[in-house]
Structures are given as C-alpha cells and as structure tokens.
C-alpha positions, 0 to 999 in steps of 0.5 A, a space after each residue: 500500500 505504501 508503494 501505491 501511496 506514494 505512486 498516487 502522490 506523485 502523479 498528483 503532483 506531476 500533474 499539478 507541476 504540468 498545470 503551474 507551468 502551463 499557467 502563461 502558455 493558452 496553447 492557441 486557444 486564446 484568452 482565458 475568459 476574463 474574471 474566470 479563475 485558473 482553478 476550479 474546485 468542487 465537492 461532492 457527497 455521495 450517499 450510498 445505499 447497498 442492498 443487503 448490507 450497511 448504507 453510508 455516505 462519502 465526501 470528495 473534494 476536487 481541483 481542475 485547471 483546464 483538461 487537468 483533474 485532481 481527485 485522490 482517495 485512499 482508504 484507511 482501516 482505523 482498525 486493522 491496517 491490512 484492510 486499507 486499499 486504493 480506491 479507484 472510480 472511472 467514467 466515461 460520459 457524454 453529453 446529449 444536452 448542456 445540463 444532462 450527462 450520461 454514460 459508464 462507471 466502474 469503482 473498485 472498493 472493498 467497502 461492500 464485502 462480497 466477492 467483487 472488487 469491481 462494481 460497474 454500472 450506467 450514471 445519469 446526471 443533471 446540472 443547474 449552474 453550479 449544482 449537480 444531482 445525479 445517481 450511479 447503478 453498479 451491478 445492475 440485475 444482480 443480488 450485489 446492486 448498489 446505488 450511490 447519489 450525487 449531489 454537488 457544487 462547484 465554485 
C-alpha cells in the first residue's frame, strides 16, 4: 500500500507541476475568459445505499485547471491496517444536452464485502449552474446492486 501511496502522490503532483507551468502558455486557444479563475474546485457527497448490507455516505473534494483533474482517495482501516486499499472510480460520459450527462462507471472498493472488487454500472446526471444531482447503478440485475447519489457544487 505504501508503494501505491506514494505512486498516487506523485502523479498528483506531476500533474499539478504540468498545470503551474502551463499557467502563461493558452496553447492557441486564446484568452482565458476574463474574471474566470485558473482553478476550479468542487465537492461532492455521495450517499450510498447497498442492498443487503450497511448504507453510508462519502465526501470528495476536487481541483481542475483546464483538461487537468485532481481527485485522490485512499482508504484507511482505523482498525486493522491490512484492510486499507486504493480506491479507484472511472467514467466515461457524454453529453446529449448542456445540463444532462450520461454514460459508464466502474469503482473498485472493498467497502461492500462480497466477492467483487469491481462494481460497474450506467450514471445519469443533471446540472443547474453550479449544482449537480445525479445517481450511479453498479451491478445492475444482480443480488450485489448498489446505488450511490450525487449531489454537488462547484465554485
């Protein structure tokens, strides 16, 4: 876990090293639109519920600076240290309209028991200017289902 740890953290910080550097440089894209800062950052709570097991909820903060997205987790057991684990979640969305985004996601967790690791699942989420709502169905069809709500600012 340590190895993972620290692989996470610098990723992180290449990343923002890449965004800091690129700070005067608009890659010919022009501007950037006045009054808008160079950063943006978000949170995000995330109320889930598990069929058959204990519902909980998370909180996720989040940084961007252009196409660059911070966003790290790791999960601590406050008991038994073994039980720690890097905690991953993917996406691939689309949007059909402005305020509506659709598509994919897979999170790899041991937070529910059960044999999977990997849950995966459609997303639906909608936005009015800075709030965001939503949900995730991981495992659809199966005894191992799960939603998770999305409800979050940006600002």
């Amino acid at each position: 876990m340590k190895a993972a740890s620290r692989l996470l953290s610098a990723f992180a910080a290449t990343g923002a090293a890449v965004a800091f550097a690129a700070e005067g440089d608009d890659g010919g894209r022009g501007a950037a639109a006045a009054g808008k800062s160079a950063w943006e950052f978000a949170i995000t709570a995330y109320p889930t519920a598990v069929r058959g097991g204990d519902n909980y909820a998370s909180a996720i903060a989040a940084a961007d600076r252009g196409p660059l997205h911070l966003e790290a987790e790791y999960v601590r057991d406050g008991t038994e240290r073994a039980d720690s684990y890097a905690y991953a979640w993917s996406e691939l969305g689309l949007r059909p309209v402005e305020w509506l985004r659709v598509g994919i996601a897979g999170q790899r967790t041991r937070a529910y028991g059960g044999d999977r690791e990997l849950q995966r699942g459609p997303f639906a989420q909608a936005t009015w200017g800075p709030v965001t709502i939503g949900g995730y169905w991981f495992n659809p069809g199966s005894n191992d289902q799960i939603f998770v709500g999305l409800v979050g600012a940006a600002f």
